[in-house]
C-alpha positions, 0 to 999 in steps of 0.5 A, a space after each residue: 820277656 819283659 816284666 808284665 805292665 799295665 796301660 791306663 787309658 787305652 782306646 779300643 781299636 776300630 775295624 777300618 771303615 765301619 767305625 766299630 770296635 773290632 773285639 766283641 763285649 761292652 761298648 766301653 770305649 776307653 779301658 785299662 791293660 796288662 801288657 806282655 810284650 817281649 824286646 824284640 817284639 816292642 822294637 818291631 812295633 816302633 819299627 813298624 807303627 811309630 804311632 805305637 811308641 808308648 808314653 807316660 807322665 812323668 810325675 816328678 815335673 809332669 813332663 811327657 817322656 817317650 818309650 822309645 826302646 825296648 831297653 828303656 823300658 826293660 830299665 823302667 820295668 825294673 824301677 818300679 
């Protein structure tokens, strides 16, 4: 497993066609996470869902860098 993280600014995901939050509890639209995620389990999902490769800011220049493999993030995990 990799280290634990945490995303900011999440978006509640939608049931197709109807427009509504899939899980149940407050109406908030837009929520922070703790994600646990194992290497094979990421690099299946950008397999999968390209439009799942996580992003940040990078807040030396401010420049969006894309995740784009389990082993780049295992090394940012373990840079913080």
């Amino acid at each position: 497993m990799l280290p634990t993280f945490r995303v900011r600014d999440l978006r509640r995901p939608r049931s197709p066609g109807s427009g509504r939050p899939l899980m149940a509890g407050p109406q908030k639209s837009i929520y922070d996470g703790t994600v646990r995620i194992s290497a094979p389990e990421y690099d299946t999902t950008l397999s999968d869902h390209p439009e799942a490769t996580l992003q940040y800011v990078d807040e030396d220049d401010g420049d969006i860098i894309t995740v784009g493999s389990s082993s780049y993030l295992a090394m940012l995990s373990f840079n913080t």
